[in-house]
C-alpha positions in Angstrom: -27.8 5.0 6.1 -27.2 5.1 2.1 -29.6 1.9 1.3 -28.6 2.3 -2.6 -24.8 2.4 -1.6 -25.0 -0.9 0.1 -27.1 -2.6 -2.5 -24.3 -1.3 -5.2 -22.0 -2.9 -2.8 -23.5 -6.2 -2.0 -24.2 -6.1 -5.7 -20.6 -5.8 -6.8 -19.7 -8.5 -4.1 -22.0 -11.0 -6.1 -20.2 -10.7 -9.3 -16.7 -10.2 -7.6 -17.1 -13.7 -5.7 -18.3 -15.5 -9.2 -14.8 -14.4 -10.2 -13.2 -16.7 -7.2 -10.3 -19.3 -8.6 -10.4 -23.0 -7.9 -6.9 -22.0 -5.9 -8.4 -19.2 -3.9 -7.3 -16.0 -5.6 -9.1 -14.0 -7.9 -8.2 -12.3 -11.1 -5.9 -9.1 -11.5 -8.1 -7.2 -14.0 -11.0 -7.3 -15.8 -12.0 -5.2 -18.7 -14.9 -2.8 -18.7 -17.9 -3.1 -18.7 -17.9 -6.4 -19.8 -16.0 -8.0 -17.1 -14.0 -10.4 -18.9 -10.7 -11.0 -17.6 -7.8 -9.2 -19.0 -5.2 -10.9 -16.7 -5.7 -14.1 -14.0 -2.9 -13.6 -12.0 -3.9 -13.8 -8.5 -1.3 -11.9 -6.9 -3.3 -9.0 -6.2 -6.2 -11.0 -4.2 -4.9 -8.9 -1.1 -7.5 -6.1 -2.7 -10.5 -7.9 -2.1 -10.0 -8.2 1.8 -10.6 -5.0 3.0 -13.7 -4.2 0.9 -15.0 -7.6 2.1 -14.6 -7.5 5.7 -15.8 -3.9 5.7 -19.0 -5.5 3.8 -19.1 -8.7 5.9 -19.1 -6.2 9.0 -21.3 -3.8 8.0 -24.1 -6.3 6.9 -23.4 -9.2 9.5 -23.2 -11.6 7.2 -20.1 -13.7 7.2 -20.3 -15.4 4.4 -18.6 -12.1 2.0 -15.4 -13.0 4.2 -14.5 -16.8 4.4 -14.1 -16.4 0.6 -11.4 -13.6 1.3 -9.8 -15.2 3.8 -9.5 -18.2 1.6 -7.7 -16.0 -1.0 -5.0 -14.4 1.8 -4.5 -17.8 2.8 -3.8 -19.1 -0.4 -1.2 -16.2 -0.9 0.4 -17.1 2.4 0.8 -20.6 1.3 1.8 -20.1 -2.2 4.6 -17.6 -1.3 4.4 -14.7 1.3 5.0 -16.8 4.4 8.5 -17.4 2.3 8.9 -13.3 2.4 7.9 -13.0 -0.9 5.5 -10.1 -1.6 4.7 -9.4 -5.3 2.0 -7.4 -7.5 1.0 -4.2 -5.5 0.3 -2.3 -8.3 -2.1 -3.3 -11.2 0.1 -2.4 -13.9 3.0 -4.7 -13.2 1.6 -7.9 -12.6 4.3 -10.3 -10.6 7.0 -7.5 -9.7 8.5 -7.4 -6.0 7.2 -3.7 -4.8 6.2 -2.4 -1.8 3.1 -2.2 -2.1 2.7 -6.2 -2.6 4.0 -6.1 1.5 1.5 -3.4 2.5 -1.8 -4.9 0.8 -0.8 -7.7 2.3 -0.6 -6.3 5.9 -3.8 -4.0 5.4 -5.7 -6.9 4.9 -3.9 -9.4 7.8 -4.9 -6.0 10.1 -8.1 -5.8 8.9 -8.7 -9.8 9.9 -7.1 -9.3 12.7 -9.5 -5.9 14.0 -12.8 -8.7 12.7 -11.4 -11.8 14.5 -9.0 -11.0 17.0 -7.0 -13.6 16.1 -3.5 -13.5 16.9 -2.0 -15.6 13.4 -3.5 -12.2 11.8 -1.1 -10.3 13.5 1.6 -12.6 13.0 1.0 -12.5 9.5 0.7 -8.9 9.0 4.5 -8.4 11.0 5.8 -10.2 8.7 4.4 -8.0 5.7 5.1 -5.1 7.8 8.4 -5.6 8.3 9.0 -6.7 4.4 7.6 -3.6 3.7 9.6 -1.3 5.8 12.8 -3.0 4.4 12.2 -0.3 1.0 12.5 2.6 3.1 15.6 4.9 3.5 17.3 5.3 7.2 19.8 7.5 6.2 20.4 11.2 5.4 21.7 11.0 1.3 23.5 13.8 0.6 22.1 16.1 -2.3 24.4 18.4 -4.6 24.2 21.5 -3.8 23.9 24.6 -6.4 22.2 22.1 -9.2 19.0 24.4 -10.4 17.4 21.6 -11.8 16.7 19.8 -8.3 13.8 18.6 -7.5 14.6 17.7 -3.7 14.7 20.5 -1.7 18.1 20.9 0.3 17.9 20.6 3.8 14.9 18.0 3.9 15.6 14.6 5.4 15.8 11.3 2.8 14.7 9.3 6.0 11.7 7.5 5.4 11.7 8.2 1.2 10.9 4.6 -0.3 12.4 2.7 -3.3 9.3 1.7 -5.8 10.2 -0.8 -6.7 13.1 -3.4 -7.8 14.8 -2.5 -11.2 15.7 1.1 -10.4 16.2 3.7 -7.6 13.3 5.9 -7.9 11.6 6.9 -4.8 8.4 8.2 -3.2 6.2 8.5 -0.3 3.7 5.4 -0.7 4.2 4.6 2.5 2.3 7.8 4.1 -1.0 5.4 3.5 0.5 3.3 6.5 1.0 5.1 10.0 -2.2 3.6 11.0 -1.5 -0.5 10.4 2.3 0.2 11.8 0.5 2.0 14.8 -1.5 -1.0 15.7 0.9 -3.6 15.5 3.0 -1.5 18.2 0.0 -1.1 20.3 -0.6 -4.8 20.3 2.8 -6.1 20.3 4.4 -3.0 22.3 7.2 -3.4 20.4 8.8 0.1 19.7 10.1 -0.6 16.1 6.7 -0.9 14.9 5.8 3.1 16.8 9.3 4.4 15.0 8.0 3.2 11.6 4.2 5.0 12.2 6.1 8.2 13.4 8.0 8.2 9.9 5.4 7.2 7.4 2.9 10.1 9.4 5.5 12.8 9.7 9.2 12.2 7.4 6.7 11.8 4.2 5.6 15.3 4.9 8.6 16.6 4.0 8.1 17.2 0.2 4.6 18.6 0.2 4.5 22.0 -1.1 3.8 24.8 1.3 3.8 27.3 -1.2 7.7 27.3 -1.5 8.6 24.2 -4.0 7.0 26.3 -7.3 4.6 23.5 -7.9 1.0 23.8 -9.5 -0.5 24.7 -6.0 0.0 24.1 -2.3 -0.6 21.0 -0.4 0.4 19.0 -3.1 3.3 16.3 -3.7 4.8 15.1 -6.9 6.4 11.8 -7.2 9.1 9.5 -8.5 13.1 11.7 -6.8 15.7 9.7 -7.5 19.0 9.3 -4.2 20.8 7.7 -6.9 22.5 9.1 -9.9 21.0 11.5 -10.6 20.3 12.2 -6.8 17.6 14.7 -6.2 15.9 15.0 -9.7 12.3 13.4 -10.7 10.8 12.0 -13.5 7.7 13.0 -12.4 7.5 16.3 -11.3 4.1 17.2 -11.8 0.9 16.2 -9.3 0.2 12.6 -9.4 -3.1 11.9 -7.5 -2.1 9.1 -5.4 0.2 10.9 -2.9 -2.5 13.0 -1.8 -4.9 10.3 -1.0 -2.3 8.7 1.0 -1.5 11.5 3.3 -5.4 11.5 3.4 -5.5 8.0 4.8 -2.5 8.2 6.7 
């Protein structure tokens, strides 16, 4: 219905598919606004799936995804079908994270919802179940009497996630993901994949502010607790952006 929308879109399509490697992948970053690349790692090529499928669906034209699906194949080869899922986040170009897992099986589940395809789903259980590998499943005990906490006693660690590999601080990243966990149950009826949803919907709630954490306003969530030494304190303790768009997707 928004004609200038899709023509920004198809628009941005054009120059993104330019930026295609002889391997498959395409660049991590590019500087602004003149496009040059700032680093070619191609780790991060899981990003360009679901903005292309949702293109090649919306305009019926298939040629915006055989280049994507040439990319998550060329990940899948290089190193994810070995378990290895790297480069989630922009900022840290080749480290294992979570989020390197969950692109991965956003974008198997979106070419599995355009295709049908069964290999999709294979692929994105295997992501998946990478992915669910950072979460706690156990109730860490928090000191009691410490003023400085920033985890409030009583709440359950179950479901918190490690960021990443190098040190023990946590968040809730993985409230983005009830929905791709939900349809792999649904196909697969397996119930590990409905338990997952059910915490990544409802256990990341657990640290949103209802009015009674003191932070800047309700509905909010800060970021970064550490279980470890020094278990229940943050480095972050203000509002970082990103968990609120994830409870949005969720």
């Amino acid at each position: 219905d928004h004609q200038t929308w899709l023509s920004w879109c198809t628009g941005y399509a054009s120059w993104l598919l330019a930026q295609q490697q002889t391997v498959g992948g395409f660049p991590r970053r590019f500087s602004f606004p003149d496009g040059s690349v700032i680093d070619s790692s191609p780790t991060m090529s899981t990003r360009v799936l679901p903005f292309l499928a949702t293109l090649a669906q919306t305009t019926g034209d298939r040629s915006y995804l055989e280049p994507a699906i040439r990319a998550m194949n060329f990940l899948w080869e290089d190193h994810q079908k070995h378990g290895v899922f790297v480069g989630g986040t922009q900022d840290n170009p080749n480290i294992i994270d979570k989020e390197g897992a969950t692109c991965a099986m956003e974008s198997y589940v979106s070419l599995y919802r355009l295709t049908g395809e069964s290999s999709w789903i294979e692929r994105a259980q295997v992501a998946a179940d990478i992915a669910a590998t950072w979460m706690y499943v156990w109730e860490v005990p928090m000191p009691s009497g410490d003023p400085g906490m920033h985890w409030r006693s009583g709440r359950t660690t179950i479901g918190l996630n490690i960021a990443h590999t190098g040190d023990s601080l946590c968040d809730q990243y993985l409230a983005f993901h009830p929905y791709e966990y939900g349809l792999l149950w649904k196909v697969t009826r397996d119930p590990y994949y409905l338990q997952i949803a059910a915490l990544c919907l409802f256990n990341s709630k657990v640290m949103v502010d209802m009015g009674d954490l003191g932070l800047a306003f309700p509905g909010i969530q800060q970021e970064h607790w550490s279980v470890a030494p020094q278990r229940g304190r943050g480095v972050w303790s203000h509002w970082n952006v990103f968990p609120t768009v994830a409870h949005l997707t969720g």
